[in-house]
Biopython code that builds the backbone (N, CA, C, O; Angstrom):
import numpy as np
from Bio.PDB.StructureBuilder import StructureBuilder

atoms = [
    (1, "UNK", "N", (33.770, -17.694, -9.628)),
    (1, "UNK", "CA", (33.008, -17.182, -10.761)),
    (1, "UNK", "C", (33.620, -17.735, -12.038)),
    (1, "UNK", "O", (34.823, -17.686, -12.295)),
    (2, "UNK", "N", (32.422, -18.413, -13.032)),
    (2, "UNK", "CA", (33.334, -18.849, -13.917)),
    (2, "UNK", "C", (32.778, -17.727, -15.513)),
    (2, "UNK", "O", (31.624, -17.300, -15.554)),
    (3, "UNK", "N", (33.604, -17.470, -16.451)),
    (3, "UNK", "CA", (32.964, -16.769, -17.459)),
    (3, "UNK", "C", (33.050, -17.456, -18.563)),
    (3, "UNK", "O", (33.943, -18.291, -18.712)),
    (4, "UNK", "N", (32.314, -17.254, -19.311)),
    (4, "UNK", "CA", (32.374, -17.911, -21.036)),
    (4, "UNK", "C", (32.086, -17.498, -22.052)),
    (4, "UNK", "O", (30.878, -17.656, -22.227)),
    (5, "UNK", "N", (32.546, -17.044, -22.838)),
    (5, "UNK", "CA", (32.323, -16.076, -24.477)),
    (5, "UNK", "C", (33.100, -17.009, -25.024)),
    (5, "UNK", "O", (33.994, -17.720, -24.564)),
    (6, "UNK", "N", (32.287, -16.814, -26.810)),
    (6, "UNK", "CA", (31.996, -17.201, -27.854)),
    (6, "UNK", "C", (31.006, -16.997, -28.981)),
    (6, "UNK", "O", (30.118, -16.145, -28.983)),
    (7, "UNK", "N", (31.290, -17.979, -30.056)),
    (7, "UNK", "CA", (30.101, -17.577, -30.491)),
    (7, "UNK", "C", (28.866, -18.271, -30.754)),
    (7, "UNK", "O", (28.805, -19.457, -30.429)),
    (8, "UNK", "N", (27.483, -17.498, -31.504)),
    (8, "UNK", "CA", (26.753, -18.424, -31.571)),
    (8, "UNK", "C", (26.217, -18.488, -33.245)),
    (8, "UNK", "O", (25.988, -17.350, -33.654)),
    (9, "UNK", "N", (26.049, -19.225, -33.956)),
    (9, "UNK", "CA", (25.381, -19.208, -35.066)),
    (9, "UNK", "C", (24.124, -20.124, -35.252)),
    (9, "UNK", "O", (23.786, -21.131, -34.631)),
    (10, "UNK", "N", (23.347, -19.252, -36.635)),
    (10, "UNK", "CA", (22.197, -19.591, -36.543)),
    (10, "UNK", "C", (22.183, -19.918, -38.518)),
    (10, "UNK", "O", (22.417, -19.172, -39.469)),
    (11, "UNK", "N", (21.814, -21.287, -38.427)),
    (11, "UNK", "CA", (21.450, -21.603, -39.945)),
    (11, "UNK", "C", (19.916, -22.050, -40.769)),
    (11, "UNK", "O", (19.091, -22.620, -40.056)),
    (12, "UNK", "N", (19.636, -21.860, -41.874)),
    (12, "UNK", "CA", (18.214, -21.923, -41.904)),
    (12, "UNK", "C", (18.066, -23.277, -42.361)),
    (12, "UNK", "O", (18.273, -23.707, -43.496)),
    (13, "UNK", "N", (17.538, -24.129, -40.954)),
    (13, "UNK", "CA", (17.596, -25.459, -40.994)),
    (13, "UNK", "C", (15.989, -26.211, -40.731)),
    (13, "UNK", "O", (15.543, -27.328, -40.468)),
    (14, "UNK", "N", (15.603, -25.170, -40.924)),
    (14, "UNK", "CA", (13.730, -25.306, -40.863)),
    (14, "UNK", "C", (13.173, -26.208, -41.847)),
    (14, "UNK", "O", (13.330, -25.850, -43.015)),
    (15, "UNK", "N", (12.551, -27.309, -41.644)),
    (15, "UNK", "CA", (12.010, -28.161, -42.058)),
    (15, "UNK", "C", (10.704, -27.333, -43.199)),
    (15, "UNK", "O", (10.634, -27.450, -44.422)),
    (16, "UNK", "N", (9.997, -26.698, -42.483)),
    (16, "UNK", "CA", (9.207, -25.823, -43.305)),
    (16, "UNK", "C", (8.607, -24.416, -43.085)),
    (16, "UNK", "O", (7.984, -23.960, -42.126)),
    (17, "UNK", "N", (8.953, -23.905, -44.168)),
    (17, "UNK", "CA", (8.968, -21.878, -44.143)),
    (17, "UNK", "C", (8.179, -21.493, -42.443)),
    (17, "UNK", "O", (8.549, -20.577, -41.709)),
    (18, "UNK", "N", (7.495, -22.085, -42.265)),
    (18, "UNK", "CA", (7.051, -21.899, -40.904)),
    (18, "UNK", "C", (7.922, -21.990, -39.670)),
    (18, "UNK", "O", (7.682, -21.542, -38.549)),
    (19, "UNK", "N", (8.813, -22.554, -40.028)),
    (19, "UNK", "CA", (9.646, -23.467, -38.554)),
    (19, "UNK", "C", (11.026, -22.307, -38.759)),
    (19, "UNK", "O", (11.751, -22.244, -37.767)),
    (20, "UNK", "N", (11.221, -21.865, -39.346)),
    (20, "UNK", "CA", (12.141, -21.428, -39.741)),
    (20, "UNK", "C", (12.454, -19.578, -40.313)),
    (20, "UNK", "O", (11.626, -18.849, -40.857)),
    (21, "UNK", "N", (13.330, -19.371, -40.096)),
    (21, "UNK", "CA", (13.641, -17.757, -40.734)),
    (21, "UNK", "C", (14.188, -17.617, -41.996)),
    (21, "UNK", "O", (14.130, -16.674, -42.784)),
    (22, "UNK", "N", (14.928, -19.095, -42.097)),
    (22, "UNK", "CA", (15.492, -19.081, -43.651)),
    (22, "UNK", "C", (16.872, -17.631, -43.912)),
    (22, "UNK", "O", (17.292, -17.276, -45.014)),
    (23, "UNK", "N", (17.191, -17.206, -42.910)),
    (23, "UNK", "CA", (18.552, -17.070, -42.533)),
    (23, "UNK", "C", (19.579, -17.910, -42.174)),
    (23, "UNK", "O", (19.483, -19.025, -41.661)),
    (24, "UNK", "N", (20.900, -17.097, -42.581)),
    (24, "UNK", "CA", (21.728, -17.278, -42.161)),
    (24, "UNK", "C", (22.399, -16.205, -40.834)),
    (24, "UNK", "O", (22.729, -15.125, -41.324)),
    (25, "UNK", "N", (22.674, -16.277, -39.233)),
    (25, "UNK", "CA", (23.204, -15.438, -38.771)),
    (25, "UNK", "C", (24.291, -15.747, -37.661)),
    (25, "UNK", "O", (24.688, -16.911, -37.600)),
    (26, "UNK", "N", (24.800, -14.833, -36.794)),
    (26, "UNK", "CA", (25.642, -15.221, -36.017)),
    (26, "UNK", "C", (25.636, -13.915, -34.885)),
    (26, "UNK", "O", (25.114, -12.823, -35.111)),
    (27, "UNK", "N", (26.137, -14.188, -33.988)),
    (27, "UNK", "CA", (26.406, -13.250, -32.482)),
    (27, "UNK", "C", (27.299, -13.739, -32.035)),
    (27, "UNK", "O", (27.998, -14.651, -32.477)),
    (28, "UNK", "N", (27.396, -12.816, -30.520)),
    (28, "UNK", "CA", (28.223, -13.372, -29.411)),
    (28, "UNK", "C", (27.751, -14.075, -28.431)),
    (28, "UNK", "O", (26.769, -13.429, -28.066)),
    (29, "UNK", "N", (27.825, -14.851, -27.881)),
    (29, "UNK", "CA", (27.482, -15.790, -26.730)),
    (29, "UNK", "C", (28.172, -15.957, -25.291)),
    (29, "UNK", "O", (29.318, -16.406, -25.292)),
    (30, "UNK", "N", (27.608, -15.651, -24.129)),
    (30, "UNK", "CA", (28.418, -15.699, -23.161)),
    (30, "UNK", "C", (27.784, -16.713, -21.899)),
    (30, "UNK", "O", (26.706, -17.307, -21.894)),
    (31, "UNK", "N", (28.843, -16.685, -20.853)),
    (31, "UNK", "CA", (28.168, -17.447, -19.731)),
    (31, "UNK", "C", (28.925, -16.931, -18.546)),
    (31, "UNK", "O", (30.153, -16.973, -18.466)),
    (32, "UNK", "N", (27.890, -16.297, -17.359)),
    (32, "UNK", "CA", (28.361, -16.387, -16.352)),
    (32, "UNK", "C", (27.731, -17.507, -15.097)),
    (32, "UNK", "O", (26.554, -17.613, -14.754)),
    (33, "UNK", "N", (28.815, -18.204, -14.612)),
    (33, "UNK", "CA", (28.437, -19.491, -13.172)),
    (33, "UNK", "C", (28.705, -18.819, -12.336)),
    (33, "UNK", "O", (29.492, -17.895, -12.542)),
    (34, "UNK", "N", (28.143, -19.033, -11.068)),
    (34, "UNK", "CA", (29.167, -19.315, -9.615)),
    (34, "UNK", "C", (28.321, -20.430, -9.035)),
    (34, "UNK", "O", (27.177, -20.884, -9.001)),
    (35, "UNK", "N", (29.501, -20.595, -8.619)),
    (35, "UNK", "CA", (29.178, -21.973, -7.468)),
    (35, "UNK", "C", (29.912, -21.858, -6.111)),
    (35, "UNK", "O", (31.087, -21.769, -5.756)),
    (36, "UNK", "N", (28.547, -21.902, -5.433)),
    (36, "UNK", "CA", (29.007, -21.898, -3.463)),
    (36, "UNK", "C", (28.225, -22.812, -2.951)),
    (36, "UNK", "O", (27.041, -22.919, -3.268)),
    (37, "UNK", "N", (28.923, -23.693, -1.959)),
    (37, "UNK", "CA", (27.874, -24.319, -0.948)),
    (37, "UNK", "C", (26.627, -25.266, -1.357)),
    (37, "UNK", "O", (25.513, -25.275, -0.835)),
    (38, "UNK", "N", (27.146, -26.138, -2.529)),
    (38, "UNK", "CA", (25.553, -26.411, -3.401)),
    (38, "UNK", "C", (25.228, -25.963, -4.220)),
    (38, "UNK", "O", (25.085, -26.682, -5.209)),
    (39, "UNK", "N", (24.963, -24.761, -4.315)),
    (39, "UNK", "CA", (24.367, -24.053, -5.342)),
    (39, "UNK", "C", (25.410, -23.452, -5.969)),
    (39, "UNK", "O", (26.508, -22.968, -5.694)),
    (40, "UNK", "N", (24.478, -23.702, -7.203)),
    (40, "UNK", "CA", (24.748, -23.102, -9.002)),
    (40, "UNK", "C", (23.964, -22.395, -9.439)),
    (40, "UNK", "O", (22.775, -22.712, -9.465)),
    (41, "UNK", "N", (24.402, -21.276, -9.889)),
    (41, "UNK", "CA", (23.287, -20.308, -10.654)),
    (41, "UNK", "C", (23.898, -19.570, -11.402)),
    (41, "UNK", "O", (25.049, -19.575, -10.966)),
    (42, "UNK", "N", (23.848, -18.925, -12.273)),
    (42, "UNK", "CA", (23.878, -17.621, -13.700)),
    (42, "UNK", "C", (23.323, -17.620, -14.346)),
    (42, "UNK", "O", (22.144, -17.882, -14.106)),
    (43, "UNK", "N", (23.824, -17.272, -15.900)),
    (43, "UNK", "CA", (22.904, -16.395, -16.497)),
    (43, "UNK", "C", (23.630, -16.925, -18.171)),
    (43, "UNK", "O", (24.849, -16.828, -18.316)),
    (44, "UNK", "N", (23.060, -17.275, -18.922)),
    (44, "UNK", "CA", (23.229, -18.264, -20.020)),
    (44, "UNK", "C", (22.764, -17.046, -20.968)),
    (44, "UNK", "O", (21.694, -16.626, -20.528)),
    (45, "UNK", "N", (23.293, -16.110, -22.445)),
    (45, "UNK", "CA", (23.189, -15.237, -23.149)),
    (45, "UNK", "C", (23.688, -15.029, -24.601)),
    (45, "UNK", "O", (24.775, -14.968, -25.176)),
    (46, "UNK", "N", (23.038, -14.989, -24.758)),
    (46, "UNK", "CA", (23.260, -14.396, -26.552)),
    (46, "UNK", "C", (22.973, -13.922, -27.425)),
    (46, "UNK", "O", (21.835, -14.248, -27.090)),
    (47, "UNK", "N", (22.807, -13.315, -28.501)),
    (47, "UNK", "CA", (22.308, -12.137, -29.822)),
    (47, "UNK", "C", (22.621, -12.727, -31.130)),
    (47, "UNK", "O", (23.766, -12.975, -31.509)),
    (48, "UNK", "N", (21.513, -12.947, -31.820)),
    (48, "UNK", "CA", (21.887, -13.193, -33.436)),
    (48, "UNK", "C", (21.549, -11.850, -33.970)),
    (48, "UNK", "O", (20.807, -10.884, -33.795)),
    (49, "UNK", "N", (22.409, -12.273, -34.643)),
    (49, "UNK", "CA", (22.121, -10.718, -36.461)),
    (49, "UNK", "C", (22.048, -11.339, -37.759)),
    (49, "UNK", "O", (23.132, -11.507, -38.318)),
    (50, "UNK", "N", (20.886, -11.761, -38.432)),
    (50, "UNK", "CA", (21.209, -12.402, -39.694)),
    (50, "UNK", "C", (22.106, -11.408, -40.952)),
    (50, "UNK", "O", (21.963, -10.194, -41.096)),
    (51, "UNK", "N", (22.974, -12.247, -41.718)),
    (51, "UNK", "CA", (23.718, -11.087, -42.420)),
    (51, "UNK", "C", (23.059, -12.355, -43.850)),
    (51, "UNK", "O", (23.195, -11.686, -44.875)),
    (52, "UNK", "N", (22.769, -13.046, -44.056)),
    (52, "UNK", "CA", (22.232, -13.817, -45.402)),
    (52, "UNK", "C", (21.002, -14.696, -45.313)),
    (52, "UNK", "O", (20.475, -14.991, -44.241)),
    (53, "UNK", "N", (20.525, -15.147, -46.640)),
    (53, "UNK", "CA", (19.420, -15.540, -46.783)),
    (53, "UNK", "C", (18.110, -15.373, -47.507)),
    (53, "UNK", "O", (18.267, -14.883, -48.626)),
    (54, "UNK", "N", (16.965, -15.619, -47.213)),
    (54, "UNK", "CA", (16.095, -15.401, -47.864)),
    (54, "UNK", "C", (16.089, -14.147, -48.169)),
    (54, "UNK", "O", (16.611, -13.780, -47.116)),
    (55, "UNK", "N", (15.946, -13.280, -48.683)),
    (55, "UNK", "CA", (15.776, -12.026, -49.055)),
    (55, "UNK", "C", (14.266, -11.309, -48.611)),
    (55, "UNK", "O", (14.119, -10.199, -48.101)),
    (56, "UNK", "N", (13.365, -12.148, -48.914)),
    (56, "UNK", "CA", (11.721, -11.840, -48.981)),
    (56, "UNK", "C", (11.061, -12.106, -47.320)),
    (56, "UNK", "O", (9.912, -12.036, -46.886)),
    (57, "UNK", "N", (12.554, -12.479, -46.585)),
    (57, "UNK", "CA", (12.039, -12.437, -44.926)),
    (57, "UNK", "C", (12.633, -11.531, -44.072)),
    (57, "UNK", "O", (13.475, -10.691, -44.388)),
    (58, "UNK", "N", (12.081, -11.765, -42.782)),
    (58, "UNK", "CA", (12.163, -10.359, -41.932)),
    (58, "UNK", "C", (13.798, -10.613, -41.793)),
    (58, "UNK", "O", (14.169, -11.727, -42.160)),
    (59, "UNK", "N", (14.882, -9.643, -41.273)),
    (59, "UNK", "CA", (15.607, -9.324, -40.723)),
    (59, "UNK", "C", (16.158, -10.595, -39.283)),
    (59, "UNK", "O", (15.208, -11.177, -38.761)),
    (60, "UNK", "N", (16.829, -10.763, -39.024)),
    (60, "UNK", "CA", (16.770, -11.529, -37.752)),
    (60, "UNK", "C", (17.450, -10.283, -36.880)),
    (60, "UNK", "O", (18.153, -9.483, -37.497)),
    (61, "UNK", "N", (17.200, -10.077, -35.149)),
    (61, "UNK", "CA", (18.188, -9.192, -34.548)),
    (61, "UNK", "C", (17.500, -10.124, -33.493)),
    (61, "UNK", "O", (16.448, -9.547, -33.217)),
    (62, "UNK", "N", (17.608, -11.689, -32.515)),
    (62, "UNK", "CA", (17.216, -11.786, -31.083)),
    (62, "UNK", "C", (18.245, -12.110, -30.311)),
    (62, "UNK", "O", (19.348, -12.569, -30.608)),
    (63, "UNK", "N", (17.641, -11.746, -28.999)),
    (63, "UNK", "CA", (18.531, -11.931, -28.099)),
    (63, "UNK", "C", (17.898, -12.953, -26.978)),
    (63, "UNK", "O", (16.720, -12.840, -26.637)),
    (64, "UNK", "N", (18.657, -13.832, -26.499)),
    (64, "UNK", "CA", (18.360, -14.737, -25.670)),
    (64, "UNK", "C", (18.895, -14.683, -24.776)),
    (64, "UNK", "O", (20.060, -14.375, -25.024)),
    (65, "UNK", "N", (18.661, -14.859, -23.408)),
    (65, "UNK", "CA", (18.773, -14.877, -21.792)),
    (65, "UNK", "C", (17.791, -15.870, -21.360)),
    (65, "UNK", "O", (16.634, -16.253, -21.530)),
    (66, "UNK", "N", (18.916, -16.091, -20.681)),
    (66, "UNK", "CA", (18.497, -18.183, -19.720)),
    (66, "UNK", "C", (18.641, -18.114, -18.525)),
    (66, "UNK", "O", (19.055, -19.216, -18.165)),
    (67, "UNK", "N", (18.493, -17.153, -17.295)),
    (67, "UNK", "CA", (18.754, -17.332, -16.187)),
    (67, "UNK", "C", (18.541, -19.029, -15.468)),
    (67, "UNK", "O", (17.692, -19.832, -15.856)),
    (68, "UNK", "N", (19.761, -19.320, -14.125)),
    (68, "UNK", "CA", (19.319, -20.738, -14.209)),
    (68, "UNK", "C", (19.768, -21.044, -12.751)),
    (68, "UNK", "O", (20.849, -20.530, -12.465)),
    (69, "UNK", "N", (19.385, -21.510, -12.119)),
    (69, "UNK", "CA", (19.546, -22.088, -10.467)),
    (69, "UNK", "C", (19.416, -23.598, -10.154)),
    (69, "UNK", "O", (18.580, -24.421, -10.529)),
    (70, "UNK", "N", (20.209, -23.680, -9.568)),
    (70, "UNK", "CA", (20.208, -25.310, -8.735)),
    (70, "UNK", "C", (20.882, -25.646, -7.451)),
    (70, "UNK", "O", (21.767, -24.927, -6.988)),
    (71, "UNK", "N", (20.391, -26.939, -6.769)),
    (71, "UNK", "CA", (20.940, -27.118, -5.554)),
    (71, "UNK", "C", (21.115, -28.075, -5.797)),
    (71, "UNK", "O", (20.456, -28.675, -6.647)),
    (72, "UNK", "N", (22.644, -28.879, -4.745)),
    (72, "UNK", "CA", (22.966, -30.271, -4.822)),
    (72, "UNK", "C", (23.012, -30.372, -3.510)),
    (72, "UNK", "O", (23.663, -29.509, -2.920)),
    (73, "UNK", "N", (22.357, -31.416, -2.735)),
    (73, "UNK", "CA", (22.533, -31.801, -1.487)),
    (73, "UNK", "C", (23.659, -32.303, -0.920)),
    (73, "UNK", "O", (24.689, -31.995, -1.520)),
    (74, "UNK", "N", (23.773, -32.891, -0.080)),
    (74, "UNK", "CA", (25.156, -33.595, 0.545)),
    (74, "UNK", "C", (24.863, -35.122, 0.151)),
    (74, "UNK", "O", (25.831, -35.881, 0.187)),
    (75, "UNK", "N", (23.761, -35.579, -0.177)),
    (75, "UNK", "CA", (23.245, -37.009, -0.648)),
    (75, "UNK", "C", (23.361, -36.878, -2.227)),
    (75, "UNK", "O", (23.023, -37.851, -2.901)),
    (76, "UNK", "N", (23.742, -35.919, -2.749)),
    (76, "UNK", "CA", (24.084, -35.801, -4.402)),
    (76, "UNK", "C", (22.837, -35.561, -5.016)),
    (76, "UNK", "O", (22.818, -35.759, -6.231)),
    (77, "UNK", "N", (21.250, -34.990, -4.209)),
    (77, "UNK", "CA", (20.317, -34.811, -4.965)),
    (77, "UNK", "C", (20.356, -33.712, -5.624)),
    (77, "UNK", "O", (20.752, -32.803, -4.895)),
    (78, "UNK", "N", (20.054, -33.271, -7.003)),
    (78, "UNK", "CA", (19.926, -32.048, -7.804)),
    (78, "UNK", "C", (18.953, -31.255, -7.756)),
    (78, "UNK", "O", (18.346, -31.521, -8.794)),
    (79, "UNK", "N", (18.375, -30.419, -7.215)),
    (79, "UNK", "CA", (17.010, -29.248, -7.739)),
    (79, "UNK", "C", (17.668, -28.513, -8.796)),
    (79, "UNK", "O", (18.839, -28.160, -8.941)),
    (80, "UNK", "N", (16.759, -28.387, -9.409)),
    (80, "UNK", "CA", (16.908, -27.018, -10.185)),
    (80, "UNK", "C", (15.706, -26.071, -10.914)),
    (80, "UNK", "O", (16.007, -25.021, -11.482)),
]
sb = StructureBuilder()
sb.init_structure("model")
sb.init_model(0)
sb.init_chain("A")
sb.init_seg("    ")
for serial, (resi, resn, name, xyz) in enumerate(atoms, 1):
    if name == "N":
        sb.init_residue(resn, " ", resi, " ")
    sb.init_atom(name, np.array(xyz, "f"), 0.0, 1.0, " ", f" {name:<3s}", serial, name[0])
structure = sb.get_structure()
């Protein structure tokens, strides 16, 4: 089992008011792997909180989850 924390930040790098939140924010970020027999799978995670920025936009609070699976054969082919 492998684990991973850190963090994640988020800057308002939006090309235009549409693309973008026009925050500034940040969270925690984690990762859990395991690997047996071929297969790889976990679970890829994280939470922003905007604390700056536009003033006249919403709030930021999301959270992201990536569940993720794969197989490697004995010939080195990948599914996933």
């Amino acid at each position: 089992m492998i684990l991973g924390f850190g963090p994640v930040l988020l800057w308002p790098s939006g090309t235009d008011d549409l693309l973008g939140s026009e925050k500034w924010g940040a969270g925690p970020t984690g990762l859990l792997l395991k690997q047996t027999g071929g297969w790889t799978y976990g679970l890829l995670f994280n939470h922003i909180w905007s604390y700056a920025g536009d003033g006249h936009r919403a709030y930021v609070s999301n959270t992201f989850l990536q569940p993720f699976i794969s197989y490697t054969t004995k010939t080195k082919t990948t599914f996933g």
